[in-house]
TIKEBA-912363 format. One line per 4 residues: number of its first residue (from 1); for each residue x negated, y, z negated of C-alpha. Coordinates in nm, 3 decimals, padded with zeros to 5 digits, m for minus. Example, Ala and Ser with C-alpha at 12.3 -4.5 7.8 and 13.67 -1.06 7.14 Angstrom:
BEGIN
1 = m01.230/m00.450/m00.780  m01.367/m00.106/m00.714
This chain:
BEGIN
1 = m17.177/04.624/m17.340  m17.034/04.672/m17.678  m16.972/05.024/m17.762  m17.095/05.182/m18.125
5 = m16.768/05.175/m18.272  m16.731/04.778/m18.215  m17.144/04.718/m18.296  m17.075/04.509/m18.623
9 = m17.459/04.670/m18.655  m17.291/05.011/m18.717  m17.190/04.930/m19.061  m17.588/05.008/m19.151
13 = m17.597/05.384/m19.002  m17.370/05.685/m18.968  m17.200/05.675/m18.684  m16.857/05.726/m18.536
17 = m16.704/05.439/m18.661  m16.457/05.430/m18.948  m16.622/05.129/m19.171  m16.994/05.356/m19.076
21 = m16.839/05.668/m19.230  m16.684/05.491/m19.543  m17.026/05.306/m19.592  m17.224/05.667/m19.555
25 = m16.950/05.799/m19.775  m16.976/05.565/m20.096  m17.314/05.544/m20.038  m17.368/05.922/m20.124
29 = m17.124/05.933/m20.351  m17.259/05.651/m20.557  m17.624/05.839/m20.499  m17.418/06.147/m20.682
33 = m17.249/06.008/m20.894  m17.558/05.804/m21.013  m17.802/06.136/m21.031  m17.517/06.375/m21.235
37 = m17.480/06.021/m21.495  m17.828/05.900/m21.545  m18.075/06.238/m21.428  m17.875/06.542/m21.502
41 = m17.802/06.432/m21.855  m18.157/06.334/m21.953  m18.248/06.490/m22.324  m18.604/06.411/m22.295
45 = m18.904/06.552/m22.034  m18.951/06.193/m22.012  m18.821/05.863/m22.140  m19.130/05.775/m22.334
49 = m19.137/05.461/m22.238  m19.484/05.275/m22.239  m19.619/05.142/m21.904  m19.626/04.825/m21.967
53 = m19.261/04.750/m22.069  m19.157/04.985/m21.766  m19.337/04.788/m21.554  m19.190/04.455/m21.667
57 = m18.857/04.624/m21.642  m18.898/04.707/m21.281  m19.079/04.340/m21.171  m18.777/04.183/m21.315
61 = m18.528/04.398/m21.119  m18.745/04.304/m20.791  m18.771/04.006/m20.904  m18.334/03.923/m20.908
65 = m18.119/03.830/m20.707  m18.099/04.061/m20.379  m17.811/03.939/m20.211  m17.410/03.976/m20.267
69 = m17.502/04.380/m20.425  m17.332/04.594/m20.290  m17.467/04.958/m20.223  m17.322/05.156/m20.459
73 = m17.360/04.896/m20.711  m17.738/04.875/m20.644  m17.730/05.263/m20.662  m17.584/05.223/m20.987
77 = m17.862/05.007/m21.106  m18.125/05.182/m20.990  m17.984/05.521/m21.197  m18.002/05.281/m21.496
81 = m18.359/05.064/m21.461  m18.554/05.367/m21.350  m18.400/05.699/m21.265  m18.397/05.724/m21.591
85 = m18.761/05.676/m21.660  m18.867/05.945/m21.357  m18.992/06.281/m21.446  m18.727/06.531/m21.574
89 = m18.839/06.843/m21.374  m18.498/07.025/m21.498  m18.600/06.967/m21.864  m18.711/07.263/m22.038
93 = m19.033/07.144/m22.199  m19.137/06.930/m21.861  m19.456/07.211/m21.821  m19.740/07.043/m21.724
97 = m19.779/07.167/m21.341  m19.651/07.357/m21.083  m19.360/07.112/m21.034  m19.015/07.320/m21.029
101 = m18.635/07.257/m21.012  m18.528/07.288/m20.713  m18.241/07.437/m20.634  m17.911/07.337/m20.549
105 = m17.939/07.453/m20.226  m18.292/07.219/m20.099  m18.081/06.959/m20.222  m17.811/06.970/m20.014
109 = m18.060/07.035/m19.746  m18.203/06.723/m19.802  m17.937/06.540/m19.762  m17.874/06.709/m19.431
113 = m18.284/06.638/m19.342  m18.253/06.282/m19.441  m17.918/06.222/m19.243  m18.008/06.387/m18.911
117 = m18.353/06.250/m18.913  m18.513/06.536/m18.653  m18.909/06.506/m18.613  m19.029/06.837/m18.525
121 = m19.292/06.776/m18.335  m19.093/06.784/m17.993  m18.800/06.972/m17.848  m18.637/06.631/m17.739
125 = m18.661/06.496/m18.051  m18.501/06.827/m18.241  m18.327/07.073/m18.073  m18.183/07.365/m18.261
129 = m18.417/07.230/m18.571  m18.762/07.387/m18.412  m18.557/07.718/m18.288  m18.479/07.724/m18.695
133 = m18.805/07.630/m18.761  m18.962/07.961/m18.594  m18.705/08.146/m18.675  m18.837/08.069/m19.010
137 = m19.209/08.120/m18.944  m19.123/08.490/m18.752  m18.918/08.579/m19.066  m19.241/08.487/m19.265
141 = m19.495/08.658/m19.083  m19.303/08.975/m19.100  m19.260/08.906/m19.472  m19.603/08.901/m19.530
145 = m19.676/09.185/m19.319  m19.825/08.996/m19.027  m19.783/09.170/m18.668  m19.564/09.010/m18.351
149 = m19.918/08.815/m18.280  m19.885/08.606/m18.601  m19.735/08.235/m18.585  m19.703/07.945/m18.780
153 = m19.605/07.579/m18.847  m19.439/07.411/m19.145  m19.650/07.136/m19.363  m19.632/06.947/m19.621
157 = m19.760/07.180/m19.852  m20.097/07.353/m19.993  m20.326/07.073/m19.908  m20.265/07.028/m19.532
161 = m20.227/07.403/m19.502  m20.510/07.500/m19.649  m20.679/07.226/m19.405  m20.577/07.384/m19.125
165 = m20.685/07.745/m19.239  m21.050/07.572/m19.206  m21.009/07.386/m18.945  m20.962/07.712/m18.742
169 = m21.233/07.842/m18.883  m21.450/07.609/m18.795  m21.359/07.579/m18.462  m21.340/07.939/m18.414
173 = m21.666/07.985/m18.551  m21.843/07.726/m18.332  m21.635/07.926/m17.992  m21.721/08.263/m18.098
177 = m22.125/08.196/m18.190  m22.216/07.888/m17.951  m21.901/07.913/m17.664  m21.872/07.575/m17.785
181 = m21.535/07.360/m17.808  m21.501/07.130/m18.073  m21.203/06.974/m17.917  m21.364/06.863/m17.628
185 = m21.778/06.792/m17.740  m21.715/06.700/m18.114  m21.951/06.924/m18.361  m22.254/07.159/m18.220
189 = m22.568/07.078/m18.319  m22.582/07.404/m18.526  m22.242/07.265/m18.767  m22.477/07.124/m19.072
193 = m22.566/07.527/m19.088  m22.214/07.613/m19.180  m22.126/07.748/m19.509  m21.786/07.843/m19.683
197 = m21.783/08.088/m19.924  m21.477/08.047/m20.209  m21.459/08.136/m20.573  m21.563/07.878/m20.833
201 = m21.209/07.825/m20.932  m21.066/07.746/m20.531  m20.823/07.478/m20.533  m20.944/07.115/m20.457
205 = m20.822/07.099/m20.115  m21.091/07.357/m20.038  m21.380/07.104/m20.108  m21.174/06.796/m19.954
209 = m21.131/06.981/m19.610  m21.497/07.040/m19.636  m21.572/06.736/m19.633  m21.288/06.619/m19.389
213 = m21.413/06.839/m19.135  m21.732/06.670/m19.124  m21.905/06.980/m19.295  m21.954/06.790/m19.616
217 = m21.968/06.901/m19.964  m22.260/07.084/m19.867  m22.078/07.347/m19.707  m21.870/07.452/m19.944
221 = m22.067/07.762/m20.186  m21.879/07.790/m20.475  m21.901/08.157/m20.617  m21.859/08.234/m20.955
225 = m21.603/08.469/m21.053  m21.592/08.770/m21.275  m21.472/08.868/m21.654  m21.107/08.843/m21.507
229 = m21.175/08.516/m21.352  m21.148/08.671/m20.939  m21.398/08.656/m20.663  m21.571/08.988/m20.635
233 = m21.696/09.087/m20.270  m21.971/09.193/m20.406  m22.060/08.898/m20.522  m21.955/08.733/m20.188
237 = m22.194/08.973/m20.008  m22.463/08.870/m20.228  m22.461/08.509/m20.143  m22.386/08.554/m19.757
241 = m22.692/08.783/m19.748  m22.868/08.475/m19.938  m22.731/08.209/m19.737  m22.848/08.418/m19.352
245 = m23.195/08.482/m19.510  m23.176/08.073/m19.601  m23.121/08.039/m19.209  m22.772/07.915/m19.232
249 = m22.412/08.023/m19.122  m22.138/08.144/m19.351  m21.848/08.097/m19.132  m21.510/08.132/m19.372
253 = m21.446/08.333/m19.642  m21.155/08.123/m19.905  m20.971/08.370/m20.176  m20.672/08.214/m20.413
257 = m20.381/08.429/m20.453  m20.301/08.237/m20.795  m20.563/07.992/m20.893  m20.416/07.637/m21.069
261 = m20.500/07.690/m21.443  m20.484/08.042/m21.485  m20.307/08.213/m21.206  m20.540/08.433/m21.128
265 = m20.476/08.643/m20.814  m20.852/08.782/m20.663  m20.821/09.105/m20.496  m20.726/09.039/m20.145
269 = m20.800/09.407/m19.996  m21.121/09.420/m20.112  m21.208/09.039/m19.988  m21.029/09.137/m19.687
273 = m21.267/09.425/m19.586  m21.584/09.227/m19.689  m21.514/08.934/m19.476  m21.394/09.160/m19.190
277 = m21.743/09.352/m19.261  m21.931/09.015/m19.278  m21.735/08.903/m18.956  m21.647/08.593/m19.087
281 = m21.273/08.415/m19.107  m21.078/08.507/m19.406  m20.845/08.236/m19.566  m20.582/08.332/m19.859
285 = m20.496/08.001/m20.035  m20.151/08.165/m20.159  m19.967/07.834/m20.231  m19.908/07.932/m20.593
289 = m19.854/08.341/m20.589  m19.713/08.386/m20.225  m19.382/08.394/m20.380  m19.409/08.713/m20.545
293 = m19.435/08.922/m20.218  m19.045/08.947/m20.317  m19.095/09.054/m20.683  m19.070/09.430/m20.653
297 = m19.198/09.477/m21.002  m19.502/09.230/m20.886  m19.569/09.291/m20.497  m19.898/09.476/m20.568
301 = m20.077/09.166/m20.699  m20.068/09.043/m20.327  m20.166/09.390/m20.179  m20.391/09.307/m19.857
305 = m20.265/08.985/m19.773  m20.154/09.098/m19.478  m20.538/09.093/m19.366  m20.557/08.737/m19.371
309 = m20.691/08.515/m19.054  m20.497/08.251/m19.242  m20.267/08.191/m19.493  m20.126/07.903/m19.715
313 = m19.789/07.943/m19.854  m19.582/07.685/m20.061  m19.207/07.684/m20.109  m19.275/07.407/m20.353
317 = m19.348/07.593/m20.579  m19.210/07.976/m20.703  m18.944/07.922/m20.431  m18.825/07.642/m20.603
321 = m18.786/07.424/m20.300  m18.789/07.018/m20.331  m19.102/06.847/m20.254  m19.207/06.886/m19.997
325 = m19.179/07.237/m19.828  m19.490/07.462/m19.711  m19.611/07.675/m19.425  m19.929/07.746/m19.293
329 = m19.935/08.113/m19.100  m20.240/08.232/m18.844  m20.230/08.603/m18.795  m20.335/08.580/m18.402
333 = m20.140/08.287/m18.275  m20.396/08.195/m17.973  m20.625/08.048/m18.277  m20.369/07.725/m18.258
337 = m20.492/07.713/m17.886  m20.836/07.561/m18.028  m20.613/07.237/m18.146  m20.373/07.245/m17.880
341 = m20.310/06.928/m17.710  m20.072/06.785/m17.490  m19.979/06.439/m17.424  m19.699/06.324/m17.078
345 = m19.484/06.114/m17.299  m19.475/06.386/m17.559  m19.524/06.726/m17.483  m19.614/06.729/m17.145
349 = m19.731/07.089/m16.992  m19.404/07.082/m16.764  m19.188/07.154/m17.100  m19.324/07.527/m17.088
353 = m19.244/07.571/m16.757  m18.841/07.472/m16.845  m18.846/07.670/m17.120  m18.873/07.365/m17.389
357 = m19.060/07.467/m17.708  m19.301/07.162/m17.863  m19.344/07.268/m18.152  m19.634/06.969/m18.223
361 = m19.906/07.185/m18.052  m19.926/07.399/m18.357  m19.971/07.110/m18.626  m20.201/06.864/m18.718
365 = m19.904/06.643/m18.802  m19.682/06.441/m18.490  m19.357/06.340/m18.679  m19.300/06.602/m18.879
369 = m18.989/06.681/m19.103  m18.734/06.975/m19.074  m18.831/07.108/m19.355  m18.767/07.465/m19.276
373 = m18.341/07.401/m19.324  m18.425/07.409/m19.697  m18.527/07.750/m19.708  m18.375/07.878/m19.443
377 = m18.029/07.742/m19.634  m18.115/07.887/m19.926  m18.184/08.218/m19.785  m17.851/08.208/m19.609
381 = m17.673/08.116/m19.949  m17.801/08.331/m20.217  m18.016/08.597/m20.001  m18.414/08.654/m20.087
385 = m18.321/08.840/m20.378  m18.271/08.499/m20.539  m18.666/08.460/m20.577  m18.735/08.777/m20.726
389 = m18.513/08.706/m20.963  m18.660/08.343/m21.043  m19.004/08.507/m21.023  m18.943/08.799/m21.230
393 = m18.785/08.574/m21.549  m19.062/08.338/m21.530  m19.333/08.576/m21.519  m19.165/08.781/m21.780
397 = m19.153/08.459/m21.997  m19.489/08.425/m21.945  m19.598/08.748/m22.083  m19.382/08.693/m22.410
401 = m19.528/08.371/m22.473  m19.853/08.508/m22.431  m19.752/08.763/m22.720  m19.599/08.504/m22.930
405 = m19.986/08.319/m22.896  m20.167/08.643/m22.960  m19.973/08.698/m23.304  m20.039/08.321/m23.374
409 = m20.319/08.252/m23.660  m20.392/07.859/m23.534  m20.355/07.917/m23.165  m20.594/08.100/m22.939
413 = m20.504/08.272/m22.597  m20.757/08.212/m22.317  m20.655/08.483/m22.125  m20.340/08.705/m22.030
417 = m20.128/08.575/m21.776  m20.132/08.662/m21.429  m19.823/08.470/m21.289  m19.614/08.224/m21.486
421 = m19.955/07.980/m21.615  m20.039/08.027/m21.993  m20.355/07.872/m22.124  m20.452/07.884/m22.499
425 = m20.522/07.604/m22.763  m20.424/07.477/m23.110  m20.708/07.577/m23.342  m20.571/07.534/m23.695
429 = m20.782/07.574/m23.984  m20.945/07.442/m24.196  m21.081/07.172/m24.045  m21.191/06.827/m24.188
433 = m21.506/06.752/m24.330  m21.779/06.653/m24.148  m21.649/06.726/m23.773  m21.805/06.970/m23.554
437 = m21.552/07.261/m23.445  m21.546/07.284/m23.127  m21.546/06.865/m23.056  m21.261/06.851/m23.328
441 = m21.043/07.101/m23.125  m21.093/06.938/m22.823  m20.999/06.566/m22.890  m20.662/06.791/m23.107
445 = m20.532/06.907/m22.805  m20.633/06.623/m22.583  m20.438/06.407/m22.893  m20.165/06.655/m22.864
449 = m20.124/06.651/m22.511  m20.113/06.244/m22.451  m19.881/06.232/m22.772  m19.633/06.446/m22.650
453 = m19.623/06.279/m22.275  m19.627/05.941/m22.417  m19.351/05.986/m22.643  m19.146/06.207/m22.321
457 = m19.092/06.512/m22.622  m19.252/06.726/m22.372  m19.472/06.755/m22.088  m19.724/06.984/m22.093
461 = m20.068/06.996/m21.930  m20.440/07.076/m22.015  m20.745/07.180/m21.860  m21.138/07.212/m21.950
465 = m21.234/07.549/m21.943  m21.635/07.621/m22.008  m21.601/07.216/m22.099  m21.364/07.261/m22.358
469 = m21.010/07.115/m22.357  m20.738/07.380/m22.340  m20.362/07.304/m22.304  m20.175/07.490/m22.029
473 = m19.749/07.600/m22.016  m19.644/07.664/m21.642  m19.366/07.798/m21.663  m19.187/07.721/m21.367
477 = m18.844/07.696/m21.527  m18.625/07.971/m21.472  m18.365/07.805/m21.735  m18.666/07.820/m22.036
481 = m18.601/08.142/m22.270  m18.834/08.221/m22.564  m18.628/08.006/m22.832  m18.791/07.716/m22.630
485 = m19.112/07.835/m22.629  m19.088/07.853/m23.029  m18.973/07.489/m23.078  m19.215/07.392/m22.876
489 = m19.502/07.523/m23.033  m19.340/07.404/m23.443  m19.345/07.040/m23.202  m19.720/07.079/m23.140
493 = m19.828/07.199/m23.482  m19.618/06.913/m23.625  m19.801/06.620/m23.367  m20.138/06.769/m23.476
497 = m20.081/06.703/m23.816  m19.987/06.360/m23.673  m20.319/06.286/m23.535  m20.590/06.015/m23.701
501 = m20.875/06.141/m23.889  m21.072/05.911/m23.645
């Protein structure tokens, strides 16, 4: 039997022979050489070039000749046909979401991710990775002031965490009121009763797990929030109170520690107590704000997180990991007992007796990345301190661009910034004849918005708020200072002037 080294199939992997090593060599050298040439040096948020022509661009490079490239040459290409054309997330006015630079650091993870290949989901299949992995989720939960009966599992970010955070609930809910086990006899009878309370502005995810979980959009009892845009728990107590006299069963309590357009944190103490009060599951959807638990200047804002059943954290986002890097933590870890399954070929019940941790029985995922090396490498290189630091600049640039809107005649502030999001619109005057205000100010900063994406000057991105069409900065870039900020809003004034009279 022919060894590795001989295997004229080694050529195609890394392995122990020499021509394997070269091959994995040049081929990530090209992939570096390619990214600091045709990514690094982009002067635009975006190319700006149409869809069409891109797309003809790209069929014609499928379209050639595939054979005698090779890899590093096809690397090569690729920086030139359409690395070029992706999204500059390093590019100061590339604002539109909560899309970040990663650091240096989750990139060289990545490469170490990609290379190794470990699925997480069993100890045979990962090894040190899942001892990282908790070591990781431990170091969270005691972060986030959890006790030694907290737990978690890494996901792939806010969505699938925020999932899970209601799929416990459920499941939880229908143990604790009917002893019944989802797992094993599918929904009780009594599930079309259930009801999720969540503010008005909850994230998406909150309404698809609804419906994922077989609840339906039914469930889901949107709450309006207050003046300041947060859930009030009196407000929460109002409709649960409504929904039990109604005959039906609020079962989860959701609260956004930094909603998507504005940032806005709801007070998690005071949500904490009322859902412990109502005796219902309490859910902190903190993929946006979990980040500044390191801020010492902003800790406060997540004061009472700690209370949480279940929380969603992103490092995605303000930790300024690449895509994609989240965690989803439980504060009493025998909740992940109501998914728990076990299969022989996988995770078979033996494994606990040898000591072997599976890691699998935690997740709603089977192959799952090793995502935690990112941040546990970037801990390890430039200590937690790094993220209050990040935080702290882009929160602070926040605040002065708020300022610089406030002092503005033609642009109007929606409301003061709570983490890193601004929100505000152009509303110059006077206006032309014959238009109604309001309708002329939205299609301005819809106009400005598509205008400034299509021709890649910068990517920002816009909202309707009360139906109205309000552009949004999120700042995410560390690397942005105020002298940015200014240019950026002389561009918009100038591509309003720009825009048709029809």
């Amino acid at each position: 039997m022919a060894t590795t080294d001989q295997n004229p199939l080694s050529q195609y992997f890394l392995t122990s022979s020499p021509e394997s090593k070269i091959n994995y060599q040049d081929a990530t050298h090209a992939a570096i050489k390619m990214l600091v040439n045709n990514f690094a040096t982009l002067n635009q948020a975006y190319s700006g070039k149409a869809i069409p022509e891109l797309k003809m661009a790209l069929n014609a490079f499928w379209e050639q000749d595939k054979i005698n490239r090779s890899l590093p040459e096809l690397i090569d290409q690729i920086g030139h046909e359409f690395v070029q054309h992706l999204i500059n997330v390093n590019h100061p006015l590339c604002m539109a979401h909560l899309h970040c630079p990663p650091l240096v650091s989750s990139i060289a993870a990545e490469i170490i991710i990609s290379t190794t290949n470990q699925s997480m989901d069993s100890w045979d299949q990962s090894a040190a990775a899942t001892l990282i992995e908790q070591q990781m989720v431990d170091w969270l939960c005691q972060c986030y002031g959890f006790s030694k009966t907290a737990d978690g599992i890494f996901t792939s970010g806010g969505t699938q965490s925020n999932f899970m955070g209601l799929l416990l609930a459920r499941d939880y809910a229908a143990h604790q009121q009917f002893n019944w086990s989802i797992a094993e006899q599918g929904l009780p009878p009594q599930a079309h009763k259930f009801r999720i309370l969540c503010s008005a502005d909850s994230h998406f995810s909150i309404r698809q797990s609804s419906h994922l979980l077989g609840l339906g959009e039914q469930a889901l009892v949107p709450i309006a929030t207050n003046d300041n845009h947060c859930l009030s728990s009196a407000m929460v107590k109002q409709a649960f109170y409504k929904l039990k006299q109604a005959g039906l069963l609020p079962i989860a309590l959701v609260s956004t520690a930094g909603t998507t357009d504005l940032g806005t944190i709801s007070p998690l103490e005071a949500l904490a107590d009322c859902a412990k009060q109502l005796g219902i599951w309490f859910h902190v959807d903190a993929a946006f704000g979990s980040g500044v638990i390191f801020s010492d200047q902003h800790r406060h804002k997540l004061a009472g997180i700690e209370q949480a059943d279940s929380l969603t954290i992103d490092f995605h986002k303000l930790f300024y990991q690449s895509i994609s890097c989240a965690v989803f933590l439980v504060k009493n870890k025998k909740h992940f007992d109501l998914i728990q399954l076990n299969a022989d070929y996988l995770n078979p019940e033996s494994n606990e007796k040898y000591g072997l941790p599976d890691l699998v029985g935690k997740s709603i995922q089977t192959t799952r990345r090793f995502d935690a090396l990112k941040i546990y490498l970037t801990l390890q290189a430039y200590g937690q301190e790094i993220f209050a630091t990040l935080i702290d600049t882009t929160l602070e640039l926040a605040q002065q661009t708020a300022a610089y809107i406030e002092k503005a005649t033609d642009f109007e502030l929606l409301a003061s910034p709570v983490l890193n999001t601004v929100v505000f619109r152009h509303c110059p005057t006077p206006i032309p004849t014959g238009d109604n205000l309001e309708h002329y100010y939205d299609s301005l900063n819809e106009y400005i918005r598509l205008t400034l994406l299509q021709t890649g000057q910068a990517i920002i991105g816009s909202t309707k708020i009360n139906g109205h069409v309000y552009l949004k900065f999120t700042l995410m870039n560390p690397l942005i200072n105020l002298d940015d900020i200014e240019k950026l809003f002389t561009l918009i004034r100038q591509t309003a002037t720009q825009k048709p009279a029809h």
